[in-house]
C-alpha angles and dihedrals in degrees: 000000000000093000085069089042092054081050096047098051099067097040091050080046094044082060099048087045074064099065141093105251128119124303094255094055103069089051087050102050090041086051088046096044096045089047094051089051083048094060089039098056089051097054085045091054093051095055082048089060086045100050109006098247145018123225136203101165119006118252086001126058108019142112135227129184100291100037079045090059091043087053097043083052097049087048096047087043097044092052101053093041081053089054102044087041084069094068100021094056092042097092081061101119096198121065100197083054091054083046096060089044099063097036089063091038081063099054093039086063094040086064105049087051095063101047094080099030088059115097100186111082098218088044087064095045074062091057108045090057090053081056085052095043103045096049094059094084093050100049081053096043091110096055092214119141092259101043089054088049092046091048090049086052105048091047088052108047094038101050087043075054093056097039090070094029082067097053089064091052082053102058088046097055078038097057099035100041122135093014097086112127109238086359092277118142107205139144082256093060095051095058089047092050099038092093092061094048119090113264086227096051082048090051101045093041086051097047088054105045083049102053093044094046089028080069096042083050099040111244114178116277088031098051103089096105090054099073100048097047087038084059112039095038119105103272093249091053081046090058084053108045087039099035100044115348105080080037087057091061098031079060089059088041085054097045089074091059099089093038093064091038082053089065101048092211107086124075086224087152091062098046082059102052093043092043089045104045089053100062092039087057095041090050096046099059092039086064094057096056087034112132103184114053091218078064103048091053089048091059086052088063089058090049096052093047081054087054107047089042081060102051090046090056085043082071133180128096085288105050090039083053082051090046102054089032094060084038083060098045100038094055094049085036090052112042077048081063104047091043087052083046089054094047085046089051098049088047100049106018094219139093095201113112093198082060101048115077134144097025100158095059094045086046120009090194097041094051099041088044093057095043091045079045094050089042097044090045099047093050114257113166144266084038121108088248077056090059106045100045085052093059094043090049083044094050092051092052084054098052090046099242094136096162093050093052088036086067097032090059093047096053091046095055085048093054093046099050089047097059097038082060102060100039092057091063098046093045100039116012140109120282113209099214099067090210088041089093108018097101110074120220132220124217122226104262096241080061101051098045092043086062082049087050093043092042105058101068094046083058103038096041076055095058102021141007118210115235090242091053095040088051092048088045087055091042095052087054101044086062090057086052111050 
């Protein structure tokens, strides 16, 4: 039962955020929710490496490997976001407004906890459109022009994406109805059923699934909504929709990997790789004409769904590995940068790169947390990013697909030139103004120990990765395989 109990926590937090106490209470509660799911869903992930799932209500609500690895994610990333929330919303002069925020905070992370734990494909459909629902609110929480526009994008854009997404989750139920063992509909029955549906019925349904939640997860053409809410959120929504968001709806995306790989008649592999290099190359060369740093980081993101999408059609033990691994390092990468962006953003109350110069000097933390966050993200070694883009270029050689690492490489190297850019002259270069960066700034203390927080698993999954996380890791992979 503890799988109800992880998805009762947020939502009895998400009331007592609602109610009239004092403006410290709502941050505190959230903080305390998000930590106890924490410890849950460890617990929970530990009973998935002993016995390989964990189960609440049969063929509905359970969790294998991979969905194991997403939840663990939400809940890591939750936690810190909840923590820097508490210094970063303090300068929020209306307490019904804070409440709100973390009430749907709350939810927000509600949602993106039952995705994965959801067994029944249409079920999680369901889900995914609770994660685009609920984050409305928080990408318009500052009521600007452009967070309004952003917000209307994004809604836009991302339920047009669901709407044909459905129609994919349609034709499956369609094409599989009435042949379900013991009448369950789960993703397991999909894989054991995919060789008696029509090749024609699994391409359509995929192509579909991939173009609605290609858009939710921002593949490249379908990408244009993520920069702008990625910008104009508040930084911790940002860690989320950034961190583990987009990674929420690439995981159902993935799930339909081994069901078209059951059925040995659809070129699912190639889809991916196609799918995947042309956002990594679109995204490469956006970051190098890029002009706001939350944007910057947000057309990462594009870049790194590219990338796992890439590895998952590389295939193979090997490129599925890659493919967890960089989930598992983007996420934790990701929600550091955002968190480095918000402290930048305190500090210098701008988004602009051309107006922010010297920041090391202005905010040491600030400034050393943005540069560890752009090294870490572009993949410098021995970081934990390093590690997993290695093994996915690695895996490629081996399986002999030389064109597709070739490109993979080459926008990699772009990407990674282009944000290292940027981020030297913001961090150490000259301001023009010489007072504009003579009075140092201090950064409120749940900030700070939040990038301390973020920081330690970028550096130790660099250096060392503990057994338990290695055999989920295998296990993860070993879902995208079978």
């Amino acid at each position: 039962m503890i799988l109800l109990a992880i998805l009762a926590v947020p939502l009895l937090a998400a009331l007592l955020s609602c109610l009239p106490f004092g403006r410290r209470v709502a941050p505190a509660v959230t903080l305390t929710s998000c930590t106890v799911v924490l410890a849950m869903v460890i617990a929970a992930a530990m009973g998935v490496v002993a016995r390989g799932s964990v189960v609440a209500i049969a063929n509905w609500v359970s969790i294998d490997g991979l969905s194991a690895l997403i939840l663990l994610l939400v809940a890591t990333i939750g936690s810190t976001a909840a923590l820097f929330s508490w210094g970063y919303m303090a300068h929020e002069p209306s307490t019904p407004h804070l409440r709100r925020y973390y009430a749907n905070y709350n939810l927000f992370v509600f949602a993106m906890l039952s995705v994965p734990m959801l067994a029944e494909p249409n079920l999680v459909w369901t889900g995914v459109e609770m994660t685009t629902i609920l984050s409305v609110y928080l990408i318009a929480f500052e009521n600007t022009r452009e967070a309004l526009e952003a917000a209307w994008k994004y809604s836009v854009l991302t339920i047009m994406g669901g709407a044909i997404a459905l129609l994919g989750f349609l034709a499956l139920f369609a094409a599989t109805r009435g042949q379900y063992p013991g009448g369950a509909y789960t993703w397991q029955t999909l894989i054991e059923l995919a060789p008696r549906v029509s090749p024609g019925v699994l391409a359509t349904a995929f192509v579909l699934i991939l173009v609605g939640f290609g858009a939710k997860a921002g593949l490249v053409p379908l990408h244009t909504w993520l920069p702008d809410a990625h910008s104009q959120a508040p930084s911790p929504i940002c860690a989320l929709l950034s961190g583990i968001k987009t990674t929420v709806i690439l995981y159902v995306i993935l799930r339909l990997v081994p069901v078209l790989n059951a059925s040995g008649k659809v070129d699912v592999d190639g889809w991916a790789m196609v799918v995947g290099l042309f956002s990594v190359g679109i995204a490469a060369f956006l970051i190098i004409q890029v002009t706001d740093y939350k944007r910057l980081f947000a057309f990462s993101t594009v870049e790194h769904m590219g990338i796992i999408l890439t590895a998952a059609g590389i295939g193979g033990a090997a490129g599925h590995y890659g493919a967890v691994y960089q989930i598992l390092n983007h996420a934790l990468t990701k929600s550091f940068c955002f968190f480095a962006a918000g402290a930048t953003l305190l500090v210098v109350d701008t988004r602009q790169i051309a107006e922010v110069r010297g920041l090391i000097r202005t905010s040491p933390s600030a400034g050393a947390a943005l540069l560890f966050g752009g090294i870490a993200i572009a993949g410098a070694p021995p970081l934990a990013v390093f590690l997993s883009e290695f093994s996915i270029l690695r895996s490629g050689m081996a399986e002999q697909h030389y064109l597709a690492s070739g490109l993979l490489a080459a926008f990699v190297v772009v990407a990674f030139f282009g944000i290292l850019y940027h981020l030297n002259l913001m961090v150490f270069g000259q301001a023009s103004s010489p007072t504009a960066e003579s009075i140092p700034v201090r950064l409120p203390r749940s900030c700070v120990l939040t990038l301390i927080l973020a920081a330690a698993p970028i550096i130790i999954l660099g250096v060392y990765m503990p057994e338990p996380l290695h055999r989920l890791l295998e296990m993860a992979a070993n879902g995208l395989s079978r």
